[in-house]
N, C-alpha and C positions, 0 to 999 in steps of 0.2 A: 412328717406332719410339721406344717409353719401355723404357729400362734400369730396373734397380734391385733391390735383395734381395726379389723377389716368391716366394712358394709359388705352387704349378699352381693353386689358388683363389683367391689373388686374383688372378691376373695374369687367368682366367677371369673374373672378377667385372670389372675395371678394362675388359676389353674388352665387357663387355657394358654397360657406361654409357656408356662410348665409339659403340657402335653407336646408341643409344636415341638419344644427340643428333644423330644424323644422319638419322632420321626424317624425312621431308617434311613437318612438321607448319607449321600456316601459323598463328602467332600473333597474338593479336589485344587490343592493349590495354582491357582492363574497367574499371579504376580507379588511380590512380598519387596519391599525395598524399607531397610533399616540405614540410616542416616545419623550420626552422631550427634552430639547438642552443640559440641566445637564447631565442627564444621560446615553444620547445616547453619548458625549464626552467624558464619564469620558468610557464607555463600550470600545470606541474606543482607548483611550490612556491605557488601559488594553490589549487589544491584543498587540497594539504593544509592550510593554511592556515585553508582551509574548515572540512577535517573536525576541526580544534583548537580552532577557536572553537566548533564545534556542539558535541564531548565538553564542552567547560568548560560552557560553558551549560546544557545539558542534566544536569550532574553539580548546578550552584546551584540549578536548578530542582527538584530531586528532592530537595535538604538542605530546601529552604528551602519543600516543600510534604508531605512525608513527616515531616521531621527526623531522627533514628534510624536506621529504617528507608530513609529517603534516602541516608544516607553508606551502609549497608549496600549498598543498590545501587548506589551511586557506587565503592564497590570492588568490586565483581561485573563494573561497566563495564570497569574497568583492565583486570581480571582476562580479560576478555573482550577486549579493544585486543591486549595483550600477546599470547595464545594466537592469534589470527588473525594477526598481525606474523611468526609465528613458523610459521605454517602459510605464507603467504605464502611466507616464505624459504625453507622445504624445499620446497613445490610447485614446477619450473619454470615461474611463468606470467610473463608480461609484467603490468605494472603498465600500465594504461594510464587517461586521464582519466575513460573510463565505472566505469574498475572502483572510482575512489576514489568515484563520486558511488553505486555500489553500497555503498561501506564507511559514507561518512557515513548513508544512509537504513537501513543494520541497525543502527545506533546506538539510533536510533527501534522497531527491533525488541525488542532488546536489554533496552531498557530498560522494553518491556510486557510483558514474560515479566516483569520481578518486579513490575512494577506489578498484573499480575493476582492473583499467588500476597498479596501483601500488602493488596490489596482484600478476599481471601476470610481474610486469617488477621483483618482488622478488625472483618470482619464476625461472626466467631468469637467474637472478644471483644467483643464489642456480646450476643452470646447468651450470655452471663455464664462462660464457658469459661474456665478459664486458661491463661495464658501459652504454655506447653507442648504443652496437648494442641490451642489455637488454631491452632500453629504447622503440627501433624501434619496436624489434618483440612484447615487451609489448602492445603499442599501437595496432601493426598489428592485434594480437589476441583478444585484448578486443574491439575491436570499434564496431566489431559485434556482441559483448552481450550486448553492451552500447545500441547500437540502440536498438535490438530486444527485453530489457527489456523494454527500453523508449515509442517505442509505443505502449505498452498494455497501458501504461499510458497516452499516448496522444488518444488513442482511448475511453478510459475512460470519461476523460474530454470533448471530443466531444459530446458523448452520453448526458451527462448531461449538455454541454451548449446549442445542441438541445431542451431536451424534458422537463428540469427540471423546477422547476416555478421560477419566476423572481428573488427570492431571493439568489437561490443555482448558479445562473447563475456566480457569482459576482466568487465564488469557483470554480468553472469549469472551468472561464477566467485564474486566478490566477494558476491552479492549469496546466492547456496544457501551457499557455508563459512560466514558472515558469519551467518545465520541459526541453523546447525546447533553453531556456538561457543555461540553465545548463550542456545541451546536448553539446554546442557551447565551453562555457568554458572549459569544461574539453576536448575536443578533440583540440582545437586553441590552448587557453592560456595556460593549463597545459603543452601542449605536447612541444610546443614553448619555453616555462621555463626552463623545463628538458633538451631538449635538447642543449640549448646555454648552462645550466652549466653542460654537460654529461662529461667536459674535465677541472673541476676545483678538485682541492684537494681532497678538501671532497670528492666527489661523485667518485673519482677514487680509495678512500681509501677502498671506503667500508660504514662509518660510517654514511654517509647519510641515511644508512638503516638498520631500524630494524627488527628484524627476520630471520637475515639469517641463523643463526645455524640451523644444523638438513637438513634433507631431507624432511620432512614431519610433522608438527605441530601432524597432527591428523592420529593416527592408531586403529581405531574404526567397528567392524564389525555392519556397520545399518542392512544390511541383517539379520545377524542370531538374530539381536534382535528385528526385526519390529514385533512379535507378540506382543512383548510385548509394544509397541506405538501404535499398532493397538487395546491393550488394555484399555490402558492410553487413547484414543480418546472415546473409546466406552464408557467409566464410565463416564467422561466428557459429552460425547454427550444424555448418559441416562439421567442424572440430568437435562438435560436441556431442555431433552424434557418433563419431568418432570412437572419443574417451569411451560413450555409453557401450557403444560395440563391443570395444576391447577392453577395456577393464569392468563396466557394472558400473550399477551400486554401492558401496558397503554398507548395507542393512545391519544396523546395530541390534542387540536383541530385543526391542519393542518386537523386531519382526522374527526375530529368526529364534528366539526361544534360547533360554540359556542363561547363568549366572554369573554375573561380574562383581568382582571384590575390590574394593580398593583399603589398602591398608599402609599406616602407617608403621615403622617397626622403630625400637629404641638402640638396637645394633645392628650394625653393620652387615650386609648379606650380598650374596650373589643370587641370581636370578639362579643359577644352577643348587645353592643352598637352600631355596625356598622351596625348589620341586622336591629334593630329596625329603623334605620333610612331610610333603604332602603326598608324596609317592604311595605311604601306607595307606593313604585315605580313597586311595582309588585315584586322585587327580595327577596321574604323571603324565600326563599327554595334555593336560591344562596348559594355555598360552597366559605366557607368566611377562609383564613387561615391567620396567623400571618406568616411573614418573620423573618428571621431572619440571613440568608444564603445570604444575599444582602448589604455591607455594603452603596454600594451607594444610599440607601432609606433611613439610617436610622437604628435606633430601634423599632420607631413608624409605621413597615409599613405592608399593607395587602395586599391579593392577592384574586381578587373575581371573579369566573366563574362562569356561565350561561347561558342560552340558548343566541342565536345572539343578538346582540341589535342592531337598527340604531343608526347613528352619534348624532340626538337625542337624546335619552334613555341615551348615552354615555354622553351628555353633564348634562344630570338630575342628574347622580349620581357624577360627578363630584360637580355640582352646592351645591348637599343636603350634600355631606362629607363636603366640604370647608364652609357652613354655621355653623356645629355642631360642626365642630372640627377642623376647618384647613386645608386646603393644601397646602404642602408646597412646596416652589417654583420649580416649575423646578419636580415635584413630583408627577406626575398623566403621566400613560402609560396604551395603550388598547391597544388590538388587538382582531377586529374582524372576524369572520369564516363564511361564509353561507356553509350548503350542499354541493353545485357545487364547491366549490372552494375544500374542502376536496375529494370531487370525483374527482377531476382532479387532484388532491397530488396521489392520488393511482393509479388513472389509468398510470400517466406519470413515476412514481416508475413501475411500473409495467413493460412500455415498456419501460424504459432507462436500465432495468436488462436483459430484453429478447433480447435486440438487442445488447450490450455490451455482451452477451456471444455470441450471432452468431459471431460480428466482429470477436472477442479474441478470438474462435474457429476456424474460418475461417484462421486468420493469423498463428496458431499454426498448424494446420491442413499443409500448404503450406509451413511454413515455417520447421517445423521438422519432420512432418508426423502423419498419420491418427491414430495412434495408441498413440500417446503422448496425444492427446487430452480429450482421458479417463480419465487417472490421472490428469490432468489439473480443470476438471469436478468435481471430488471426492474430490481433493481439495478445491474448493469452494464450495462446500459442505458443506463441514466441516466448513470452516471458518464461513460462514455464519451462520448455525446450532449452532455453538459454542456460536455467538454473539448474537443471539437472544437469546437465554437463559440464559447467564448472565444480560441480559435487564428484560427479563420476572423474571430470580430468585433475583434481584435486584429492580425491582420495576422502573427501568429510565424511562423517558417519551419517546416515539417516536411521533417523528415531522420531518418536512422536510430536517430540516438538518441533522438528522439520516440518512436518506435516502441518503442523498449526501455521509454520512460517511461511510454507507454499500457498497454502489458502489466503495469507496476508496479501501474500505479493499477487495473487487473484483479484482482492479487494482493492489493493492499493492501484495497481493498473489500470481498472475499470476506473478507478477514483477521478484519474490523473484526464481516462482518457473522455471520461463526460463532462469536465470543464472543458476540454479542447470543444466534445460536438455541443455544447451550450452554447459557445460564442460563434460557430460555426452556421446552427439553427439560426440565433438571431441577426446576425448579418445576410442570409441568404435571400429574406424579402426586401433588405435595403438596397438588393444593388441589382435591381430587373434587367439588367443587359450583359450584366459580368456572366462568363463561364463560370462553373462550380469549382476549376482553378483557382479561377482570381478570388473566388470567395474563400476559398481555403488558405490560400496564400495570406490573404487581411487577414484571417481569423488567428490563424498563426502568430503574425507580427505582432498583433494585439495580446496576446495569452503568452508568446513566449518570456516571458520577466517571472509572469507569475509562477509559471513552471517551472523555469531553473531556482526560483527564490525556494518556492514550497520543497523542493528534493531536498537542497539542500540544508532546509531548518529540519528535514525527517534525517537526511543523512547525518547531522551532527549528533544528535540524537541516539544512531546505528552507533555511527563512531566510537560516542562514549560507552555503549553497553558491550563493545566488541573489547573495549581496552579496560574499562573498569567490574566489569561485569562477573568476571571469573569465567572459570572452566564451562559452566555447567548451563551458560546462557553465550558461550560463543559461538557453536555451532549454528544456534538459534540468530543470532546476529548477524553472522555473514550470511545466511538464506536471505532474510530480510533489504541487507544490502545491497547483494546482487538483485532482487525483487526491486528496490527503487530505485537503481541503476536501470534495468533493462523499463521498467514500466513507463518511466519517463520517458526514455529512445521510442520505446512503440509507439505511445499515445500520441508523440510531434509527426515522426518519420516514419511511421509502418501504418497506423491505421488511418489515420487522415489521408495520405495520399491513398491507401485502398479505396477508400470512400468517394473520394472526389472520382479515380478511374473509373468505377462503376454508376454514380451518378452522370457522367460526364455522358453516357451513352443514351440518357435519355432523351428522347426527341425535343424535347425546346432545349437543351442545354447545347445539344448537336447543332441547332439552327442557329445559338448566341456563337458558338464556334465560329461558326461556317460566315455569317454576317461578318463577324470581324476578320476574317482570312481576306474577303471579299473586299473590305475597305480600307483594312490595314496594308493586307500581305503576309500577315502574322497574327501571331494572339499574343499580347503583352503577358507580362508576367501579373502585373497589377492593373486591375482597370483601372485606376487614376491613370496609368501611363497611356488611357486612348485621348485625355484631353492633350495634344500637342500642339492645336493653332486653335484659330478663334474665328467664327462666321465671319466674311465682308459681305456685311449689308450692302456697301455700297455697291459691290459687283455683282450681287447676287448670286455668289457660287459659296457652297457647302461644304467642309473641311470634315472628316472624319471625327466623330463622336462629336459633332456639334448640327446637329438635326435639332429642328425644335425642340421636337422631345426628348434629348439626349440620345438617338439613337445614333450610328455612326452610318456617313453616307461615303461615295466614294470620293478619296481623297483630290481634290481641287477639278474637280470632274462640275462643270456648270450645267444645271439641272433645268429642264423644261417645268413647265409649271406642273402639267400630267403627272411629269413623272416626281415629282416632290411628293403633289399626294399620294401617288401611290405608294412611295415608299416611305411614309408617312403612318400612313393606313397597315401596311404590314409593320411596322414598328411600333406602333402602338396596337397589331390586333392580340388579345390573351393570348401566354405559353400555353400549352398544348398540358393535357390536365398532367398532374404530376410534376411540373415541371420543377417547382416550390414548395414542395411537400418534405 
């Protein structure tokens, strides 16, 4: 019998929670992980750590490769830290180590959202625009690469705050706000900034911007060279599938089920002194190693798996180390695995991969067309392919936060590779005569700055959570790092040229082909490179890429009048439907 000032509802409510725990329910341990207050504090004041050396770094990176426009986005970042800090605190989530290694890699988001919008206001002002109106159509142009990178990334993070297990969920959160601030800042604040000082000295001088010399940073044929990247992937991809043959995976126990200890000891011990002691406990065939990679245990400290244990068994061996030898405060950490709980790390890996390529299909698909979505495909392919075999030819453990981190480099690939087919898209109806080469080739020269800029403010980023991060977010960093390594390689050099090959066979792109084989002899690298002479009026003969209409006729070949229009009339009649699509 419970007394007390109840109303007839709750006292109704109080006995029906009452009944529910008497249910014949037969409980059954899934996963149990006990973490110390030392160590789990000192793990936590490590990330952040992490994530403060990556903002600094990446804020000197940006002064000191922008200048101006660098601090400008060095306060867009603040501005962006503060607002999620502040989201953080009103959400009730838990803070946990995946969600800060989500906070440091939207840094690297963060900071491509202005990196894009101030690639295209450069490029503005390289087109003799000023200051002002650079700023406007910068914005105008980039807002919708900004989005349409952004949500492969927010769609990302959805999938894995769905399906993934409690722990990755913390990174999923961190990783869609974290995204969706960033998205904010750089479209508000940035634009807002720029704009009030579009009419100060500096920025009218010029100086506020670096980069402007030149027409084009980069004049690089990816075309005529992607066999040989399509090389460079394939030896990469053999080795790997290699490792994966002969060695595997090593599946930590997220999958495989089973109990790992880590313990700190106050004397001195031998790996062969530690099993003796746990021999009475049934664990003499337990794989016992020495640490040494951890300094917050210690030099005294071991790492001991084995089949599952209960909470029990856990406090046994606890009990029998700390009688023999010490444990030391703050110095004893488990985590336990049943079966079901590993089968449910796979199966939910399994469908947060399957469904995160429908969404990112689906939105690729409607947003730029059916045929983009190939290269899209092949690309994560690759990425993926790539990174499990430097796991397998490296020996790393996979665990569940692997799993969050493969998904990332999902997101981040795709991220990488829809800035490339955005710039791609937009130049293909400015240049009616170019092959789908020479468009990919421009599109390239044009994007590639941005590309290498943006990896590398995500990689600085990696860097610092791989070196400050501690133990328990490195695994999870190096996944991430090989992911913006390889996703960047794909999106320039594996799926652009896919794309361009398979556009390339369409009937009007065949006939832009064939026209310039026709009048050249060849097919440039760049169409800029078909202007090489200049009509003589006076003689009345037609020089290649100089037809009225820009079309290219045959080189110094003097033309009947017939034959002008007519090949006039086929130069200007519509590509063949699809051709610009």
């Amino acid at each position: 019998q419970i007394s007390g000032g109840f109303t007839i509802d709750q006292a109704q409510s109080l006995a029906e929670y009452l009944q529910r725990g008497a249910l014949p329910i037969d409980l059954k341990l899934t996963s149990q992980s006990q973490v110390s207050a030392t160590l789990g504090q000192e793990a936590l004041d490590q990330g952040v750590l992490a994530l403060l050396v990556g903002l600094a770094c990446v804020i000197i990176f940006l002064i000191s490769f922008y200048r101006f426009l660098g601090g400008v986005a060095s306060l867009a970042l603040l501005v962006y830290a503060v607002l999620f800090l502040a989201l953080i605190k009103l959400i009730p989530i838990t803070m946990t180590l995946p969600g800060i290694a989500g906070l440091v890699l939207t840094i690297g988001v963060a900071a491509d959202s202005n990196i894009v919008i101030f690639e295209r206001v450069k490029e503005e002002m390289r087109a003799g625009r000023s200051v002002q109106s650079a700023i406007t159509l910068g914005y105008r142009r980039g807002i919708s690469t900004i989005i349409d990178a952004n949500v492969v990334t927010l769609l990302t993070a959805f999938i894995l705050f769905v399906l993934a297990t409690s722990g990755i969920k913390g990174f999923a959160f961190t990783l869609g706000v974290g995204t969706l601030v960033s998205l904010l800042t750089a479209v508000v604040f940035t634009q807002a900034l720029l704009g009030s000082m579009s009419n100060t000295k500096l920025l009218r001088s010029g100086k506020g911007f670096s980069g402007m010399e030149g027409k084009e940073r980069w004049h690089f044929d990816f075309m005529g060279n992607a066999p040989k990247f399509f090389a460079i992937s394939g030896v990469i991809l053999l080795i790997g599938a290699g490792a994966l043959t002969t060695k595997g995976l090593n599946f930590g126990i997220d999958f495989e089920s089973g109990t790992r200890i880590e313990v700190s000891l106050d004397k001195s011990a031998s790996t062969s002194e530690v099993r003796d002691v746990l021999s009475p406990l049934g664990l003499g065939n337990a794989d016992i190693q020495t640490i040494s990679n951890n300094p917050a245990l210690g030099d005294n400290a071991f790492q001991i798996e084995s089949d599952t244990l209960d909470p029990s068994q856990v406090s046994d061996v606890d009990d029998a180390l700390d009688s023999n030898f010490g444990v030391s405060a703050d110095g004893f950490n488990s985590t336990s695995v049943g079966p079901t709980f590993g089968a449910s790390v796979a199966r939910s890996a399994a469908l947060a991969i399957f469904f995160s390529l429908i969404l990112i299909m689906g939105y690729v698909a409607i947003g730029f067309g059916g045929k983009y979505t190939v290269p899209v495909l092949i690309a994560i392919a690759h990425d993926f392919l790539i990174a499990l075999g430097i796991y397998a030819l490296l020996g790393f453990e996979v665990s569940s936060a692997t799993v969050a981190a493969f998904l990332t480099i999902l997101g981040y690939s795709q991220y990488d590779t829809i800035i490339v087919f955005d710039r791609i898209r937009e130049n293909e109806p400015k240049m009616p005569r170019a092959t789908y080469s020479q468009v990919v080739n421009k599109s390239m020269s044009e994007v590639m700055t941005r590309s290498l800029v943006t990896s590398f403010s995500t990689v600085i980023g990696v860097v610092a959570l791989l070196i400050f991060g501690g133990e328990v977010l490195r695994s999870f960093a190096i996944a991430i790092l090989v992911g913006v390594a390889s996703g960047t390689y794909s999106s320039i050099f594996i799926a652009s040229p896919v794309l361009a090959l398979w556009k390339e066979h369409e009937p009007g792109f065949k006939r832009r082909r064939r026209q310039q084989i026709e009048s050249q002899g060849y097919v440039p690298a760049f169409a800029s490179d078909l202007e090489v002479a200049r009509k003589d009026d006076a003689n009345g003969e037609a020089v290649a890429g100089d037809g009225e209409d820009g079309s290219p006729s045959d080189t110094g070949e003097k033309l009947s009048p017939r034959e002008r229009r007519r090949r006039e009339r086929q130069a200007a009649r519509p590509d063949t439907a699809g051709e610009d699509t």
